[in-house]
C-alpha positions as CSV (number, residue, x, y, z in Angstrom):
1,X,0.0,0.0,0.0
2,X,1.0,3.5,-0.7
3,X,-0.7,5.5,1.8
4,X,1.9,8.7,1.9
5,X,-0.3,12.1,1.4
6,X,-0.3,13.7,-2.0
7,X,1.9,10.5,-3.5
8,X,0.7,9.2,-6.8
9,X,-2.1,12.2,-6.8
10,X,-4.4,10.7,-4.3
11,X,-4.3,7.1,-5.9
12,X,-3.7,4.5,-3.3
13,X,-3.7,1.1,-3.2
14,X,-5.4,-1.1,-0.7
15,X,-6.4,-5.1,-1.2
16,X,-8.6,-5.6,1.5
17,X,-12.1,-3.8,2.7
18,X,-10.3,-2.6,5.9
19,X,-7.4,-1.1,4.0
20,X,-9.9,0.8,1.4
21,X,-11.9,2.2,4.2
22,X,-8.8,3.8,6.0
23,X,-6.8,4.6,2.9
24,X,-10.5,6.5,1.6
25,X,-10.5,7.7,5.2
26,X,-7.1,9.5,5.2
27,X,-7.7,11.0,1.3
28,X,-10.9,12.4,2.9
29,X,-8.8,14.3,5.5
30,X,-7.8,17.9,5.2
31,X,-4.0,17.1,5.5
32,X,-3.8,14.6,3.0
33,X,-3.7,17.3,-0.3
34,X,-3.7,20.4,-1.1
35,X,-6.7,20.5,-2.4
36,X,-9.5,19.2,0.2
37,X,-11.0,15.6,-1.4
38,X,-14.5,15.5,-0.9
39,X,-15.2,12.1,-2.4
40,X,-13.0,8.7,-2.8
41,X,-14.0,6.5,-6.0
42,X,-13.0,3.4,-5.6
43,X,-12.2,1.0,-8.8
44,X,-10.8,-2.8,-9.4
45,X,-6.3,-2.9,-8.8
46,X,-5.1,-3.1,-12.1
47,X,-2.2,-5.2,-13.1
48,X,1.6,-3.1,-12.6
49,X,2.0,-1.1,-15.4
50,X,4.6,1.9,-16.4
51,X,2.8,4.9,-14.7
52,X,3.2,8.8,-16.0
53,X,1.5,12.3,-16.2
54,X,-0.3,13.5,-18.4
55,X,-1.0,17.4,-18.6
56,X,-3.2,20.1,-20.6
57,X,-3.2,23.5,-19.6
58,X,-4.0,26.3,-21.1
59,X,-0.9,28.7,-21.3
60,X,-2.1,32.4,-21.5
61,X,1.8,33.9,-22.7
62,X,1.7,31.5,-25.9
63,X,-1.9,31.8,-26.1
64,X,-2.1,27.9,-27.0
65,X,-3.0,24.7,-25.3
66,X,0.2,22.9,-23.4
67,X,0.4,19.3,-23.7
68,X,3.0,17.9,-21.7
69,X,3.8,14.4,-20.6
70,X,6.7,12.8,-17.7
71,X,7.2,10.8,-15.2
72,X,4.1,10.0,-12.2
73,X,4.7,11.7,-9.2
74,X,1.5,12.9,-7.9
75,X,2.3,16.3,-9.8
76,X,-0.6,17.8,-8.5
77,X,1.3,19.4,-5.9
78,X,1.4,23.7,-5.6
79,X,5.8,23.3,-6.1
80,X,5.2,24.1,-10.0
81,X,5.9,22.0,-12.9
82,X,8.5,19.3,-12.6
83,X,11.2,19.3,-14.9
84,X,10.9,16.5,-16.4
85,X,8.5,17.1,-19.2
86,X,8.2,16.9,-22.5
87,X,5.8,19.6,-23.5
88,X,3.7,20.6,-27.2
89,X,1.8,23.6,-27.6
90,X,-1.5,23.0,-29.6
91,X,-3.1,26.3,-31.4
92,X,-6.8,25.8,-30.8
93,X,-7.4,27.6,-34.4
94,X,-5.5,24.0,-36.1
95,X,-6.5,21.7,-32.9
96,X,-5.0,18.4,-32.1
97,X,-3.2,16.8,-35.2
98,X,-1.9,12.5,-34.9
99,X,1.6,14.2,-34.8
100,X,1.1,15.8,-31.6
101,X,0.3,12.8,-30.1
102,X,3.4,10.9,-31.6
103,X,5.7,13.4,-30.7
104,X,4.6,13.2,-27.0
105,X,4.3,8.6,-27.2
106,X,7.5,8.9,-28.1
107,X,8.9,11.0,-25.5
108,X,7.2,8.3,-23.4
109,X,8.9,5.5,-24.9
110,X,5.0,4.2,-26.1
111,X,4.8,1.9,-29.4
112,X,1.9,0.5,-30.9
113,X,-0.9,-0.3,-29.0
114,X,-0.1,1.9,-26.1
115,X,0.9,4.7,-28.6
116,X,-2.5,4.7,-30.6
117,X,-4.5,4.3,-27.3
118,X,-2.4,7.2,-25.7
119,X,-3.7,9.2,-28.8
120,X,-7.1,8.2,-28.5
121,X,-6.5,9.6,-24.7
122,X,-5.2,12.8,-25.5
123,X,-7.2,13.7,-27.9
124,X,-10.6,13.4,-25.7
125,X,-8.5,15.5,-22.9
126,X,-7.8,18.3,-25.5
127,X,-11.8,17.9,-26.1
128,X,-12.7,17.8,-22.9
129,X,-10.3,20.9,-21.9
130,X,-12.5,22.6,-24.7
131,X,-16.1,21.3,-24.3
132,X,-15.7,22.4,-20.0
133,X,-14.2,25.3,-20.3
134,X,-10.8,23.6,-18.5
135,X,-7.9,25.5,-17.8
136,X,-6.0,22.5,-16.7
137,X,-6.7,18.7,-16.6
138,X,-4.5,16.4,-15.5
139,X,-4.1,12.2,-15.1
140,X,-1.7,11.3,-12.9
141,X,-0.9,8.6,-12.9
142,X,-1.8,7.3,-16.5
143,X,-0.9,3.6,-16.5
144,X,0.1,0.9,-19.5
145,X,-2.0,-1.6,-19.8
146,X,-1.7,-5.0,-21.6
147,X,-5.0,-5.2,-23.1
148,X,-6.1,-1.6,-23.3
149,X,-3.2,0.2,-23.7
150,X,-3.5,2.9,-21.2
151,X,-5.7,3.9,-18.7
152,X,-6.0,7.0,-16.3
153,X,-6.2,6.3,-13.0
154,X,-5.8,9.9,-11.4
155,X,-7.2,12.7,-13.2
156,X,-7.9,16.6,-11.7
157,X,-9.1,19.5,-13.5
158,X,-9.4,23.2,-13.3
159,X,-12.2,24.8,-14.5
160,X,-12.3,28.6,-15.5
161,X,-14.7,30.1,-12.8
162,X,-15.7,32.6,-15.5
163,X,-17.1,30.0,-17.7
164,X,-19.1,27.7,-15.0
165,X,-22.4,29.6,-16.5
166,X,-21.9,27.2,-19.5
167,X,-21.1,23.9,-17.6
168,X,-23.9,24.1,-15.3
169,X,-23.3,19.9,-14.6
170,X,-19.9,21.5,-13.2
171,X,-21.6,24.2,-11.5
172,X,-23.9,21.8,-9.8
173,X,-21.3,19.8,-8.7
174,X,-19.2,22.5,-7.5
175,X,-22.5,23.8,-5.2
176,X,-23.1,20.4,-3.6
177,X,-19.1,20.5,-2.7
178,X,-19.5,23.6,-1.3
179,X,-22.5,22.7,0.4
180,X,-21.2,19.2,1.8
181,X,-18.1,21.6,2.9
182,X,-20.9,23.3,4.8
């Protein structure tokens, strides 16, 4: 079990009832991130896999969407960016092009059908950034997987608080946190 707070981005793993009740217990606590949890979803262990990050952000000085992938370290910490990653910036006048996604695979050292699924990945993120109004979405940890090439275990996302009028499912969701906050 990894149990440390803010490792791995609030993943932890736990193989018994007991251990996902306190591990859900401890991401629920104020101390465990720096952002306060306010619910635990709990899914099947997959089988090890290599584990990394995988960024969008919007990045107001180039005035283009930054795609950047490295190593999983629970990222989503307030230190800043880690230096480790290779980074593409996307102009949302062209969008997302199958080279953008090759170029960043291949930084990962991802080949065939982790490379096509990783595309497949990034490109609903960089829809997702666009359809909700995101200013940053992030998986951490994003894990290889035999049969379905990758899949994202961590994610967090930013939404621009100018924009939750258009995403009132976010808005909603935002006002029961608050209200369970209370």
């Amino acid at each position: 079990q990894r149990l440390a707070p803010g490792e791995d981005g609030g993943v932890v793993y736990a193989t018994t009832p007991e251990a996902v009740s306190a591990a859900a217990e401890r991401i629920l606590a104020p101390a465990f991130a720096p952002a306060a949890a306010t619910r635990v979803l709990i899914e099947e262990a997959l089988p090890e896999g290599r584990a990394f990050a995988l960024v969008l952000s919007i990045d107001p000085e180039a005035g283009r969407i930054a795609c950047a992938v490295g190593s999983s370290a629970g990222s989503n910490h307030p230190e800043g960016p880690r230096a480790d990653l290779g980074r593409v910036l996307i102009d949302p006048a062209l969008g997302l092009h199958p080279h953008h996604a090759r170029r960043l695979a291949h930084r990962l050292g991802l080949a065939g059908v982790e490379a096509a699924a990783f595309g497949r990945c990034l490109g609903a993120l960089y829809e997702a950034v666009l359809a909700l109004d995101a200013s940053r979405i992030e998986i951490d940890p994003l894990l290889t997987h035999e049969a379905r090439g990758v899949v994202a275990v961590g994610i967090a996302m930013a939404v621009d608080d100018c924009a939750l009028y258009r995403q009132p499912e976010l808005q909603a969701l935002r006002e029961e946190a608050e209200a369970e906050a209370g």
